[in-house]
C-alpha positions as CSV (number, residue, x, y, z in Angstrom):
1,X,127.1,131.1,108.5
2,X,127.9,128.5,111.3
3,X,124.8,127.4,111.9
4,X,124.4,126.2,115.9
5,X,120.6,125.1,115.9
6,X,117.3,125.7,113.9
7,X,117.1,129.7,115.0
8,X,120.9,130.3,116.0
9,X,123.2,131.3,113.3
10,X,127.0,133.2,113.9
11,X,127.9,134.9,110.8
12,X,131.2,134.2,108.9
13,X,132.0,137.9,109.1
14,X,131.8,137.6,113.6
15,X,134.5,134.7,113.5
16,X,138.0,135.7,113.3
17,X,140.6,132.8,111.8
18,X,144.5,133.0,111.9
19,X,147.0,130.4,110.7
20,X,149.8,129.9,112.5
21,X,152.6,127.0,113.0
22,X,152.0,124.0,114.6
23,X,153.8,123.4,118.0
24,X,155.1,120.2,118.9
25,X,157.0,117.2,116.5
26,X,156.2,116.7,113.1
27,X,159.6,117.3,110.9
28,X,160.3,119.8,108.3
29,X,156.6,119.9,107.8
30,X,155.9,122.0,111.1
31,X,158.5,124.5,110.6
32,X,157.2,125.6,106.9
33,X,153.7,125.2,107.1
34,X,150.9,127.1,108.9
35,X,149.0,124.5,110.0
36,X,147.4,125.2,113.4
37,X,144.0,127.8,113.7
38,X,143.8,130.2,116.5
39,X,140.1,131.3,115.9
40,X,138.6,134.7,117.8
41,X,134.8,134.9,118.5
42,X,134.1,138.4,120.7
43,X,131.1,137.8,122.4
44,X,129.9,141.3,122.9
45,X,129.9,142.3,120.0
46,X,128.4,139.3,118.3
47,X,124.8,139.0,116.6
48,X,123.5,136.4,119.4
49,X,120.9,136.8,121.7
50,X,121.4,138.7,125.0
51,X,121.0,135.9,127.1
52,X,123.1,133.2,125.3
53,X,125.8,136.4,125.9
54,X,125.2,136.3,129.3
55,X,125.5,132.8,129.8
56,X,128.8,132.6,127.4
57,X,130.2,135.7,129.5
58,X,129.1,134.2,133.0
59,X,130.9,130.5,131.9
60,X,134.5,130.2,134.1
61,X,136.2,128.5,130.9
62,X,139.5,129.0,130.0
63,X,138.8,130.0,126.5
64,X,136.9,133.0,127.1
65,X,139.2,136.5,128.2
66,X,137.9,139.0,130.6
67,X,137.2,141.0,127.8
68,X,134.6,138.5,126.3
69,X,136.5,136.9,123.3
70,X,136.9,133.3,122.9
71,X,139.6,132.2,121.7
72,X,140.7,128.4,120.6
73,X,143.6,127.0,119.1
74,X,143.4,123.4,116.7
75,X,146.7,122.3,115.7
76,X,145.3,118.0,116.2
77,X,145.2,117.6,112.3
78,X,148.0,118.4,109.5
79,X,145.6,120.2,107.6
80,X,144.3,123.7,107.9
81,X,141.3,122.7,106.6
82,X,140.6,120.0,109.4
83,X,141.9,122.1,112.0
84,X,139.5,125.2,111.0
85,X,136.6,122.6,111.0
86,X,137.5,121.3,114.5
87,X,137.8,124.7,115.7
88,X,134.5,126.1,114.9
89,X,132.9,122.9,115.3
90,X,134.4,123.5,119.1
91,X,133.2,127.3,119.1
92,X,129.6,125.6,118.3
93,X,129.6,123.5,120.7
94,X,130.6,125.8,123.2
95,X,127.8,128.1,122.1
96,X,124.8,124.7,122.2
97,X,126.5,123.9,125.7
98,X,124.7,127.2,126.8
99,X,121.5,127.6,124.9
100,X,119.7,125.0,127.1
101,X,119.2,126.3,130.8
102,X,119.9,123.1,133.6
103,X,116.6,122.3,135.4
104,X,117.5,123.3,139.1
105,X,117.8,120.6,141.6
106,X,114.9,119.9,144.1
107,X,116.5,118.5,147.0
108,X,115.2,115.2,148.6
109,X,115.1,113.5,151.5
110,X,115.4,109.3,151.9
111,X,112.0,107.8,152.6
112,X,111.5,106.0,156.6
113,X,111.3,102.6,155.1
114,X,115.1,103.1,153.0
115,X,116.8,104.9,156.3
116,X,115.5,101.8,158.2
117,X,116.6,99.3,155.7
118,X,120.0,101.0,155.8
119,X,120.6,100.9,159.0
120,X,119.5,97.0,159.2
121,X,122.4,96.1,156.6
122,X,125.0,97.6,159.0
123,X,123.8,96.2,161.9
124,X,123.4,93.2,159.8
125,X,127.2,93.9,158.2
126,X,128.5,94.7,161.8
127,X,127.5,91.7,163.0
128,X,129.0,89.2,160.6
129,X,132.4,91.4,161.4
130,X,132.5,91.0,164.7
131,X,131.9,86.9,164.7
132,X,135.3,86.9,161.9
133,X,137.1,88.0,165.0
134,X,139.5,86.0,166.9
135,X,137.5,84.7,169.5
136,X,138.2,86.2,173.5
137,X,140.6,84.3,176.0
138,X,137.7,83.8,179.2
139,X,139.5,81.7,181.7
């Protein structure tokens, strides 16, 4: 179980992993070696909740296919084991950055006594400008 907070859990069983080779320098090491994790999450057809579904489906990210699977690719570490940890610790965090919903924005306006304020300093600003100017020819 990859356990995303105290009442979401993905099972193993949801959570595709493939090894592949590494791209990129690293020697004889990266040609031999599969290294690198691609891992595959489908959405729909995951145990979450509708709604964190919704939100995963609705995110414009890269990662996620028209068809709803995530997919993400760790190849940072030259272990399989580290990259497989860093790739479902990205899937989790992925899945926390939509549990929680943004609070909407109320718009404001600036209070009388700030707009006035405001408009002293550039007067204020404007003024010690113009006296750094070269001073008028009046003959």
């Amino acid at each position: 179980m990859l356990k995303i907070s105290e009442s979401i859990e993905i099972p193993l069983s949801e959570i595709e992993i493939k090894a592949v080779r590494s791209q990129g320098s690293g020697g004889q090491h990266v040609n031999k070696v599969s290294t690198a994790i691609h891992l595959f999450f489908n959405i729909k057809a995951s145990s979450l909740s509708s709604f964190i579904k919704e939100r995963l489906l609705s995110l414009r990210d890269h990662r996620i296919t028209e068809e709803g699977i995530i997919t993400i690719k760790s190849q940072d570490s030259r272990s399989q084991g580290a990259n497989r940890e860093e790739a479902m610790n990205r899937l989790k965090q992925l899945v926390q950055s939509v549990r929680v919903v943004p609070k909407k924005r109320r718009p404001t306006k600036p209070s009388r006594r700030s707009q006035e304020k405001r408009l002293k300093r550039k007067i204020q600003r404007g003024c010690t400008k113009s006296l750094r100017r070269r001073p008028s020819r009046s003959e």
